[in-house]
N, C-alpha and C positions, 0 to 999 in steps of 0.2 A: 385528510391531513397529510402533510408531507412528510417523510421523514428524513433525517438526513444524517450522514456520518461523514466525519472530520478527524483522520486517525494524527496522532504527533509524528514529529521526523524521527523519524528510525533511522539509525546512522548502522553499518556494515561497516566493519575492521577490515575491508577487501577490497578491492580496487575495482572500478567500474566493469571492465575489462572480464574480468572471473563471475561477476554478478549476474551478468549478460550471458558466460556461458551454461551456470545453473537455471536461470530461467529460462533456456531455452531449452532445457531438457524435460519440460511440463509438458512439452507439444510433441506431438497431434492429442496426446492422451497422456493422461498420469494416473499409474497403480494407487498414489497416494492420495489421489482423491475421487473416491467412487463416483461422487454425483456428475464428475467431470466424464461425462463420456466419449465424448468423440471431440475433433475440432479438426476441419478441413482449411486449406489456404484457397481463399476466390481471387484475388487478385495480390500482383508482390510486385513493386515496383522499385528499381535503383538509379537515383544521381546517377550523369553523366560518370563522374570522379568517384564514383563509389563510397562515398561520407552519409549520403541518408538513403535508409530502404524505408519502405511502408508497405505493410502487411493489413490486408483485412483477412479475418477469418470467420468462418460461422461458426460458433458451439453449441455441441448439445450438450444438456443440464438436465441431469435426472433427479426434481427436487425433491427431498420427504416428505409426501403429505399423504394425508388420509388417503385410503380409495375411492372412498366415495367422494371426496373430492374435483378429484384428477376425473373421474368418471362425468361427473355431472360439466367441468370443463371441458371433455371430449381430448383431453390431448392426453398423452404419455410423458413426453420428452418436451422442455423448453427450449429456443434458440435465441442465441444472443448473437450478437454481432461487434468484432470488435478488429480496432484501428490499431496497430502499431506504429509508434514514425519512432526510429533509431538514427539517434543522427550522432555514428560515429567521431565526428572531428571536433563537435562540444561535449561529447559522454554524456549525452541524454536518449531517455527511452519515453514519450509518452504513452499511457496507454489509454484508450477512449473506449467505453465498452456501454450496448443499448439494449432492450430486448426488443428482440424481433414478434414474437407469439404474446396474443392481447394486445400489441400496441395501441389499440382503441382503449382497453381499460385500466391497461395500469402503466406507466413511465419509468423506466429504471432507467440512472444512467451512475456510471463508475467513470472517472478520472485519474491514475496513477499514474507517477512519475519516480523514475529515478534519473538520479546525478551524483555526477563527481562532488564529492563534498567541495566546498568553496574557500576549506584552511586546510585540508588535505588532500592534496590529488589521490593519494591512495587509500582514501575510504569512500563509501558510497550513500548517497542519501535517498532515502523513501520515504512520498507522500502518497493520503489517498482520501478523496475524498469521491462520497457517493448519497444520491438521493432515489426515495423511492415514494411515488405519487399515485396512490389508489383510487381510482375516479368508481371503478364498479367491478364487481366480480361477482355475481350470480346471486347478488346478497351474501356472500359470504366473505365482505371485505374485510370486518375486522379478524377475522381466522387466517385471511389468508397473507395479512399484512404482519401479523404475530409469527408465521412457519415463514415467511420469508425475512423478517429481522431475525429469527431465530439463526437460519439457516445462512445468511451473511455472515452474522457474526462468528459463527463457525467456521466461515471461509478464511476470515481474516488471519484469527490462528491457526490455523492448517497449514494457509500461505506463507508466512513465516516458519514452520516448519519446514518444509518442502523446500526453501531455499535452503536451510543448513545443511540437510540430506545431498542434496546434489551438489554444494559446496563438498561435506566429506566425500562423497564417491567421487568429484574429480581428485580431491587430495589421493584417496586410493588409486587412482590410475595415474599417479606423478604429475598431474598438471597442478600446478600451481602460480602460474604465471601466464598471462595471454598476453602479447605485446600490443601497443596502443596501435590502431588505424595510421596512417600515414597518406600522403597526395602523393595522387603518381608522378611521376618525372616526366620528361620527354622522352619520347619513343614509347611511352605505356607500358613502362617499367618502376617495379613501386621499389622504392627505397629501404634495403633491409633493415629490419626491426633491431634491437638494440640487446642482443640475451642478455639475462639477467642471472644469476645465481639462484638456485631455487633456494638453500637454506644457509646463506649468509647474510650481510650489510648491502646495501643496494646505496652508492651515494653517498654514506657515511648515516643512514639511515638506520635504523634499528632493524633487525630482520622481524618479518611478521610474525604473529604468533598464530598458531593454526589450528592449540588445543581448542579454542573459543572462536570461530569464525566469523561470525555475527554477534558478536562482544557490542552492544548498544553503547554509541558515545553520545557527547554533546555533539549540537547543531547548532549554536549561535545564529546562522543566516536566518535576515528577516527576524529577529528578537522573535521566533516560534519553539516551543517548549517540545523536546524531544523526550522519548520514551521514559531513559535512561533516570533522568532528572526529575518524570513524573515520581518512577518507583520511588527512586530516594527518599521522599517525602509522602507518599501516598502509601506503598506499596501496590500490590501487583494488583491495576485494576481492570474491567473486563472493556473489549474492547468500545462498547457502547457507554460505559463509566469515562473512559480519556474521550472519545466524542464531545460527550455532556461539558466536562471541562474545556476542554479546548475550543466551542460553541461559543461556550460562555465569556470566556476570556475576549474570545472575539466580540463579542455582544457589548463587555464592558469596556472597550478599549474605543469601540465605536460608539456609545452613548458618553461614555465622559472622555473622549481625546486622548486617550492613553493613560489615564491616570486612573488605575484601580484600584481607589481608597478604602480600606478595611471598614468605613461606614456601610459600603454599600451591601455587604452581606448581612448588616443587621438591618436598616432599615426597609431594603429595597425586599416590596410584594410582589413584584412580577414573577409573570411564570417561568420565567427564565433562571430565576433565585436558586442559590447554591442548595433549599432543601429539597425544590420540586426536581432539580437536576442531577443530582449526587445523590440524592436522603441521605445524606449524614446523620445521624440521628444526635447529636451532644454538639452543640456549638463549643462546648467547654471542651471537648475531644484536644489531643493533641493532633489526632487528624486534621482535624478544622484547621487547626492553628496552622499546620502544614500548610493545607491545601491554599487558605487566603495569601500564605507567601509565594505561591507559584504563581497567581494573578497579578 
């Protein structure tokens, strides 16, 4: 069985520009994430004009799993392999990520994106969606399909963590500003960047606020339901729980045309149904009642 995750837009109070420079502070290696062990750069390419690079890297990944496990697997360390394309002059970062080790038995692939928000140049949006296809594993697929959802989901909030972290230590080191990309000129000469005030008005702008760095907003673009908007209404649920929602919305949005009539959570049996997806356990719940107005 496949599985797959579908996280909401996570919107940043931060501007493409500083989001770019926190995440790029993960690489080669990050204290703050153990199983992250190493990550080397095999190829890095740049545009003529300097607007898009592309990075592939190989990572090692040291999963938690039993001994005997890993043992009867023969390996220690997993390798994945992942694509960067940063294309400076639209504020997009794809990120494409596959495993390398097993490739014969089992398929992982990750998707993520960030961008300029699309009503705010100075916030930032993050998606991410990921699947994982267990074809065979030494007869030990459903164990090891459970330590590796286990262990993604883990990643997820960590990863979000690890951004604020390196957001606050650049605030600690006075950077709070990184100026946008710009085209060279003629003669190959780049056009100076515009300083900004670090703790004023920018434009007639509100100055940023910097207690809450990654303060979750709305995301309007593409009618897709953002974090922010989940909580309101759900509270804080695990990242496999906004999956299961956000699946589903999809699910119903494509069987009835966009119109997600409040019949369908009572009558509809598939397995796709808000109880096999959620367990909600009380239709009568105020949760409920929530949850059908976000679809």
């Amino acid at each position: 069985m496949v599985q797959q995750y579908q996280s909401p837009v996570r919107v940043y109070k931060q501007p493409f520009e500083l989001i770019m420079a926190a995440y790029a502070r993960r690489f080669p290696k990050c204290p703050l994430i153990p199983v992250f062990v190493d990550s080397e750069i095999l190829t890095q390419s740049e545009s003529k004009d300097g607007s898009v690079v592309v990075t592939e890297r190989r990572c090692t990944i040291d999963i938690e799993a039993p001994r005997l496990l890993k043992r009867i697997a023969g390996v220690e360390y997993l390798y994945f392999m992942q694509k960067n394309t940063l294309n400076r002059r639209d504020r997009t970062l794809h990120i494409e990520v596959h495993n390398e080790t097993f490739s014969s038995r089992v398929i992982v692939r990750e998707c993520c994106s960030y961008m300029a928000h699309p009503e705010n140049e100075d916030w930032t949006c993050f998606e991410q969606t990921a699947s994982l296809d267990m074809k065979s594993f030494f007869g030990f697929e459903s164990t090891a399909e459970k330590i590796a959802m286990k262990q993604y989901a883990s990643s997820i909030k960590k990863g979000k963590e690890i951004i604020e972290y390196h957001l606050r230590e650049l605030e600690g080191e006075g950077v709070t500003y990184i100026p946008r990309w710009v085209p060279p000129v003629e003669g190959g000469l780049l056009s100076a960047g515009r300083a900004v005030p670090v703790s004023g008005a920018i434009d007639g702008l509100p100055a940023k606020d910097l207690a809450n760095p990654t303060e979750l907003m709305a995301c309007p673009a593409d009618d897709k339901l953002d974090a922010d908007y989940i909580r309101r209404y759900l509270g804080d649920l695990t990242p496999l729980q906004e999956s299961c929602l956000i699946r589903l919305r999809q699910w119903l949005q494509e069987t009835h045309k966009g119109k997600c009539s409040s019949y369908v959570f009572h009558q509809n049996k598939n397995k796709h149904s808000a109880g096999n997806l959620l367990k909600l356990q009380s239709k009568k719940s105020s949760k409920f009642r929530n949850w059908r107005r976000l679809l």
